[in-house]
Structures are given as C-alpha cells and as structure tokens.
KEBA-987294 format. One line per field, with one value per residue: chain; residue in one letter; x, y, z of N, C-alpha, C in turn; residue number from 1. Coordinates in Angstrom, 3 decimals, decimal comma, always signed. Each point is the difference from the previous one (the first is absolute). Layout:
<nodes>
chain = A:...
resn = a:...
n_east = X:...
n_north = Y:...
n_up = Z:...
ca_east = X:...
ca_north = Y:...
ca_up = Z:...
c_east = X:...
c_north = Y:...
c_up = Z:...
resi = NUM:...
</nodes>
This chain:
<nodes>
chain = A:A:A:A:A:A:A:A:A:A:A:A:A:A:A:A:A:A:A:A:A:A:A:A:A:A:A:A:A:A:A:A:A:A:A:A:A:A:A:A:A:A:A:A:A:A:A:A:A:A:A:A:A:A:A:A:A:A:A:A:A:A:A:A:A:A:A:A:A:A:A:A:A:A:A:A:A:A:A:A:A:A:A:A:A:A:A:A:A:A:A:A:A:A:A:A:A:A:A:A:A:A:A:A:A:A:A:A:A:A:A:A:A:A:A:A:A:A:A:A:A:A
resn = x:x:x:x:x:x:x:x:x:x:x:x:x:x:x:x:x:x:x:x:x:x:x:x:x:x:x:x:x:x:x:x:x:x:x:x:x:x:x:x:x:x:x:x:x:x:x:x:x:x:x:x:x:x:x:x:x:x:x:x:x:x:x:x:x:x:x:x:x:x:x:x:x:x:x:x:x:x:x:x:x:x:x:x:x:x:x:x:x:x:x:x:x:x:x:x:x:x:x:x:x:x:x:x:x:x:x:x:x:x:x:x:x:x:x:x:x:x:x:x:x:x
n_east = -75,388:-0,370:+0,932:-0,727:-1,069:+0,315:+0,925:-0,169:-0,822:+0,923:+0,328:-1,499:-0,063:+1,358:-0,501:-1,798:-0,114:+0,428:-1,178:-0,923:+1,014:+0,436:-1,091:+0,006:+1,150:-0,019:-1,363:+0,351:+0,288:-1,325:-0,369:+1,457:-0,287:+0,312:-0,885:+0,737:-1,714:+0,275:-0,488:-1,444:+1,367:+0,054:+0,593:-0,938:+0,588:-0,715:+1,081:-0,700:+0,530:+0,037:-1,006:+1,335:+0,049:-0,270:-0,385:-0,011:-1,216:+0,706:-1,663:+0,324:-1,561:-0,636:-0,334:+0,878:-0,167:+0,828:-0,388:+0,509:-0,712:+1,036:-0,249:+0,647:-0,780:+0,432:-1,007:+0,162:-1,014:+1,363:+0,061:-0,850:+0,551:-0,820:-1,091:-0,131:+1,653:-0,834:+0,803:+0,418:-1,138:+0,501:+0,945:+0,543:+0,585:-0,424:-1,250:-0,142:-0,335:+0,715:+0,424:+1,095:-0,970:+0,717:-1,122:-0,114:+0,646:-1,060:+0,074:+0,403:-0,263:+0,029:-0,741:+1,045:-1,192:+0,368:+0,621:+0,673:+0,742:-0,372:+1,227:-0,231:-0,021:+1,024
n_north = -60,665:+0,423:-0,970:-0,496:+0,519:-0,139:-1,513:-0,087:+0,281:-0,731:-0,778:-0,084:+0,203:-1,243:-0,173:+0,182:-0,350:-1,236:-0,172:-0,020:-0,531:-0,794:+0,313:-0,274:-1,053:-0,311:+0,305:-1,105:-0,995:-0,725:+0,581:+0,308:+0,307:+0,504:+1,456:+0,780:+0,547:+0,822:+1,441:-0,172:+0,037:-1,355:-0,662:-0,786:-1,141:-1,166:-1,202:-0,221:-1,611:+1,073:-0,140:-0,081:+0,747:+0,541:+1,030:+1,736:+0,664:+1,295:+0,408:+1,176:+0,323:+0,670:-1,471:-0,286:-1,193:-1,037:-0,532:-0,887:-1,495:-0,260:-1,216:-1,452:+0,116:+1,282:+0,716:+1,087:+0,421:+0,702:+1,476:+1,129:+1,458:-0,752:+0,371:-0,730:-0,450:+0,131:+0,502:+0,937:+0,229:-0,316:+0,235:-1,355:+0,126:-0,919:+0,366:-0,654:-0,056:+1,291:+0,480:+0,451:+0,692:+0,982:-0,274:+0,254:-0,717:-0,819:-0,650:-1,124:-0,911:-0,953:-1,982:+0,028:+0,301:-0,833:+1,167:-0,054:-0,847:+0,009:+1,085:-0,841:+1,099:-0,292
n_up = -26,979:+1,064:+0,467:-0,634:-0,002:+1,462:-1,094:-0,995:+0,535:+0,607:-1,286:-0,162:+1,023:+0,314:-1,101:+0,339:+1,218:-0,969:-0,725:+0,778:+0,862:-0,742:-0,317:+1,159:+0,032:-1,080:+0,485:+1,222:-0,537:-1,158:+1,208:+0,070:-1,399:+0,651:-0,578:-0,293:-0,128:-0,647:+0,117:+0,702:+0,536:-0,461:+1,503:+0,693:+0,192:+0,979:-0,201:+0,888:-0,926:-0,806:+1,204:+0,718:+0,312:+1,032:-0,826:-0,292:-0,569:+0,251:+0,063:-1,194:+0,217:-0,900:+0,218:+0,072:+1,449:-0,620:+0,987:-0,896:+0,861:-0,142:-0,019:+0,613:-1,842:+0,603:-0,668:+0,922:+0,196:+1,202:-1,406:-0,145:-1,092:-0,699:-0,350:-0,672:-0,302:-1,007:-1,153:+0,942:-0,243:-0,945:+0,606:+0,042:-0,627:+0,144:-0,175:-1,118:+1,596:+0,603:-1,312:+0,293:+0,522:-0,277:-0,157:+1,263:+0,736:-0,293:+1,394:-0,392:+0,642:-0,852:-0,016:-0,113:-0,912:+0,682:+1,000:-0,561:+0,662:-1,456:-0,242:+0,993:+0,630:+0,896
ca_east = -0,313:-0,036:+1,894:+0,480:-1,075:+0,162:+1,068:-0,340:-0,217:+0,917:+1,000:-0,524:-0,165:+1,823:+0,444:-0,180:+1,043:+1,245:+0,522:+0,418:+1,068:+1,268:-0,364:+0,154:+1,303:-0,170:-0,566:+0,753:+2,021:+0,237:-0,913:+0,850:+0,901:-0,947:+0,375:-0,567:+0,326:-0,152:-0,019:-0,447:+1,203:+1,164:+1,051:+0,950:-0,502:+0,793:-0,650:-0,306:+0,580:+1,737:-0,269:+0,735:-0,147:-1,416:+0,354:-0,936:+0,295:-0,902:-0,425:-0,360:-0,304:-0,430:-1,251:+0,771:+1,327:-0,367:+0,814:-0,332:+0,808:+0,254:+0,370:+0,303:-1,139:-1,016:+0,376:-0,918:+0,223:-0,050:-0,678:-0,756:-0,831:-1,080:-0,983:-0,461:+0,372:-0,905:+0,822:+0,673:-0,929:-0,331:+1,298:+1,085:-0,081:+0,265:-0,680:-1,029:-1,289:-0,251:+1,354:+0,488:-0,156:-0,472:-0,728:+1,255:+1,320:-0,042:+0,865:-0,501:+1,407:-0,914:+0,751:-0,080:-0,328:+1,058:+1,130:+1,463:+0,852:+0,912:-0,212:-0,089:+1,051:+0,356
ca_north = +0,983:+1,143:+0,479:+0,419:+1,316:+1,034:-0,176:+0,795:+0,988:+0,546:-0,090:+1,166:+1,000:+0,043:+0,525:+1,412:+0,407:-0,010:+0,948:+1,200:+0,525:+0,031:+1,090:+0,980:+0,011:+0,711:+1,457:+1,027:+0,187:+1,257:+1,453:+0,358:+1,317:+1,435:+0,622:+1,071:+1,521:+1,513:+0,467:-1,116:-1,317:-0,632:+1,201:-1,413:-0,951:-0,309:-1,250:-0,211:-0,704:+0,510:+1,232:-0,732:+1,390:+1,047:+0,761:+0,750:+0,383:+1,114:-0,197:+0,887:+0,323:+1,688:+0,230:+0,145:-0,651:-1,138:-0,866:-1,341:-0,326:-1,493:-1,343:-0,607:-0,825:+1,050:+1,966:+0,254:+1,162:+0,221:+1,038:+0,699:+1,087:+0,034:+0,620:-1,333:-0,921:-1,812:-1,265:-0,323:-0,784:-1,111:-0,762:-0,212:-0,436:-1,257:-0,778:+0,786:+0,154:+1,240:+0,851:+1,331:+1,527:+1,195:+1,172:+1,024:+0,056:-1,063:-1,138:-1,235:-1,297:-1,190:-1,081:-0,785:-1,568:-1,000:+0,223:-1,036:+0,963:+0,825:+1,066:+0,524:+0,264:-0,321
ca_up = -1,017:+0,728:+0,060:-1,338:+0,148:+1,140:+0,134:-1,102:+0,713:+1,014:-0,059:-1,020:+1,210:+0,049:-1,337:-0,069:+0,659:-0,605:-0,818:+0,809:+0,414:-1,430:-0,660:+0,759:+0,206:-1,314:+0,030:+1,133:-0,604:-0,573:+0,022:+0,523:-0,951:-0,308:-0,164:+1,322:-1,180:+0,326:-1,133:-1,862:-0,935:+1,091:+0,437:+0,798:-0,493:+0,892:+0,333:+1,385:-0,017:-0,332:+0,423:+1,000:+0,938:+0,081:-0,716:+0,280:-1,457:+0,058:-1,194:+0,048:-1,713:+0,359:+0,638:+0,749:+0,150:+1,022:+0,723:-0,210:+1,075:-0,544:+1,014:-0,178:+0,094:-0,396:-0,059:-0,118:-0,275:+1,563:+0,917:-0,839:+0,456:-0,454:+0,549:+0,790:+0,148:-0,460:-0,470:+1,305:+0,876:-0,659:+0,540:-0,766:-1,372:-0,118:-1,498:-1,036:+0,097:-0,749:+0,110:+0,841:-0,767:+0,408:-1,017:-0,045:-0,583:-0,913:+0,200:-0,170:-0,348:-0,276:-0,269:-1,860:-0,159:-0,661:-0,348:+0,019:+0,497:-0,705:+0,244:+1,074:+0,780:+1,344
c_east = +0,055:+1,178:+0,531:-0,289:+1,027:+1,959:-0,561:-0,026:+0,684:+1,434:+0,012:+0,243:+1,055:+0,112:-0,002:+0,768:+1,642:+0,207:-0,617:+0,561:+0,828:-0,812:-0,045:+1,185:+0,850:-0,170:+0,975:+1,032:-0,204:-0,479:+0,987:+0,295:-0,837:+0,373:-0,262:+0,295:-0,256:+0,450:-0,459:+0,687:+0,695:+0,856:+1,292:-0,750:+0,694:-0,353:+0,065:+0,514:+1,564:+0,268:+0,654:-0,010:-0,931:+0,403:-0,823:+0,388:-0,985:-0,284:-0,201:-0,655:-0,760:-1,389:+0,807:+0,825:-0,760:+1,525:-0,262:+1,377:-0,097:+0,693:-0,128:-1,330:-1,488:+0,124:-1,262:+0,278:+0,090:+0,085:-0,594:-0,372:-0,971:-1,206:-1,031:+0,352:-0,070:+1,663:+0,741:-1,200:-0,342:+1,179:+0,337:-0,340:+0,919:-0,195:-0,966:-1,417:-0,559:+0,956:-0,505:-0,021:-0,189:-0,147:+0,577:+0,837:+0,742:+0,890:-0,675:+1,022:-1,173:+1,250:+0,251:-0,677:+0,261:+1,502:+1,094:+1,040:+1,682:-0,294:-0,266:+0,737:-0,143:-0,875
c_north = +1,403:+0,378:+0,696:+1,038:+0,783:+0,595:+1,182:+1,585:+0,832:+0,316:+1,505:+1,445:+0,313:+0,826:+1,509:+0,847:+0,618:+1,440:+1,833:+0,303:+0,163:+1,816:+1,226:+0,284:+0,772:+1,570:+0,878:+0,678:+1,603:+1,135:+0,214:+1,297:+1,373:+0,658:+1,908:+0,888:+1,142:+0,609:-1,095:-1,275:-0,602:+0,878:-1,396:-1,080:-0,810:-1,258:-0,162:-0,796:+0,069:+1,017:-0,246:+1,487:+0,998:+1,041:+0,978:+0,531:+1,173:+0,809:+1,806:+0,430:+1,210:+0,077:-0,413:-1,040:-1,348:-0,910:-1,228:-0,953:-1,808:-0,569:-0,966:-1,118:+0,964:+1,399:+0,624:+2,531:+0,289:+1,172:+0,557:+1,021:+0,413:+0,413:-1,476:-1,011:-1,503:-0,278:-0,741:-1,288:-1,192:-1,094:-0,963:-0,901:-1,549:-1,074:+0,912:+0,277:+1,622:+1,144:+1,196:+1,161:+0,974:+1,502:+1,464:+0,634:-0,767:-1,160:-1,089:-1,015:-0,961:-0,675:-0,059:-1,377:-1,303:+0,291:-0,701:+1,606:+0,428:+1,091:+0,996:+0,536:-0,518:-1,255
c_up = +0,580:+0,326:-1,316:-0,398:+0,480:-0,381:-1,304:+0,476:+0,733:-1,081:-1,408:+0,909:-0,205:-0,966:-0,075:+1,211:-0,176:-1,015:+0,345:+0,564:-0,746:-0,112:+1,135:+0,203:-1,210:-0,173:+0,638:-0,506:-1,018:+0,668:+0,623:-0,072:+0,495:-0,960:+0,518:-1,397:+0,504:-1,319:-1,289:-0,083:+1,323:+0,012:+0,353:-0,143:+0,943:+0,568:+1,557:+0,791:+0,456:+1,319:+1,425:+0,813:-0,322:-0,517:-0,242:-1,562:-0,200:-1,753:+0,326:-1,142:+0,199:+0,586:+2,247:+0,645:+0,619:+0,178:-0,042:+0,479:-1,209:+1,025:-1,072:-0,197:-0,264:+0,499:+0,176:+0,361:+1,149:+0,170:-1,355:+0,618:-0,506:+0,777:+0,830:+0,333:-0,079:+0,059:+1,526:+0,859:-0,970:+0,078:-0,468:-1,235:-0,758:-1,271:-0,357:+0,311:-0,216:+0,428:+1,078:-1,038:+0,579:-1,170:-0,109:-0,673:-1,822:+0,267:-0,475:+0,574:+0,151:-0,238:-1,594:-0,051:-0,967:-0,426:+0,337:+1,063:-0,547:-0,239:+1,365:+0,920:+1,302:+0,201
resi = 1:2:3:4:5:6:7:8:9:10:11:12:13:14:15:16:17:18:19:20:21:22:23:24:25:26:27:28:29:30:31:32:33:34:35:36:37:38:39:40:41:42:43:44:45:46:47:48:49:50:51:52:53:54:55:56:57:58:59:60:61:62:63:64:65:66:67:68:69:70:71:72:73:74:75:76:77:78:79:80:81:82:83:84:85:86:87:88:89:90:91:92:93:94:95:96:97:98:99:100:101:102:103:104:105:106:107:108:109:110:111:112:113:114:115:116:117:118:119:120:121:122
</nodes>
C-alpha cells in the first residue's frame, strides 16, 4: 500500500515538474521582442531572436544621447550622457524582469509581453 502512496506521489511531482518547464520554456520564446521608445512612441521594435551580430543603435533626443549595444539574445544601454547614468548601470536586458530607462533623456526599451516576433526587425 505504501508503494503505491510513494508511486502516486512521485508520478504527481513528474507532472508538475512537466508542466513548468513546458511554461518556462514557453515564456522564454515569447520575451524576445523589445521595444526601445523615445520621444513618447516606439521607435524599433526588435526580436532578439532574429538577433545574429552585435550591433550599436545610437538614440538622439533633446534631452540628449545614448548608446544602446544589442547582441545576440539581449540589449542593453553601453553609454549615456546623462547626469546619473541608472540606465547604463542597470545592464543587460533579457526578459521581462525590469525595463531599461533613462528619465532623462525619455529612453525606455522593455520586453513586449507575450509578443509574437512579427513585425520585428533584425
């Protein structure tokens, strides 16, 4: 009776196991997409995925300049002339745990959430 218990148990564990990963594996795929605004409005939109060479994408807005560095998988902000430089010290940007900002200047690039990678560039 106790094999049975323990077989129950273990095979209930398999399950839940099973389907968190299905759900972590899942998540991953989608937090691919960034997007990077300025001036108020998307500017680029960019699946990470799609993202095969390192690439530099300089942002100029009237509060003044940043230097944002994409790779292959994630982005993050590699220079700012900003007065404190949060967005540069908050480094790279991967999943949806918390976007890259700099007040400043008004940069944002956060993950699209649940985005499909249409529409995306590179």
């Amino acid at each position: 009776m106790q094999n049975k218990t323990w077989a129950k148990i273990i095979a209930l564990l398999a399950v839940v196991l099973a389907v968190a990963s299905l759900y972590v594996l899942y998540r991953r795929e989608n937090d691919t997409v960034v997007e990077v605004y300025y001036g108020g409005q998307v500017q680029q939109v960019i699946d990470l995925t799609r993202v095969k060479e390192s690439y530099i994408i300089e942002v100029e807005t009237e509060g003044g300049h940043n230097t944002i560095l994409v790779e292959p998988g994630r982005i993050c902000v590699a220079e700012a002339d900003c007065p404190d430089g949060i967005c540069v010290q908050q480094g790279w940007l991967s999943d949806q745990a918390m976007p890259i900002v700099c007040m400043p200047h008004g940069l944002v690039i956060s993950v699209r959430s649940g985005a499909a990678a249409d529409g995306a560039t590179r």
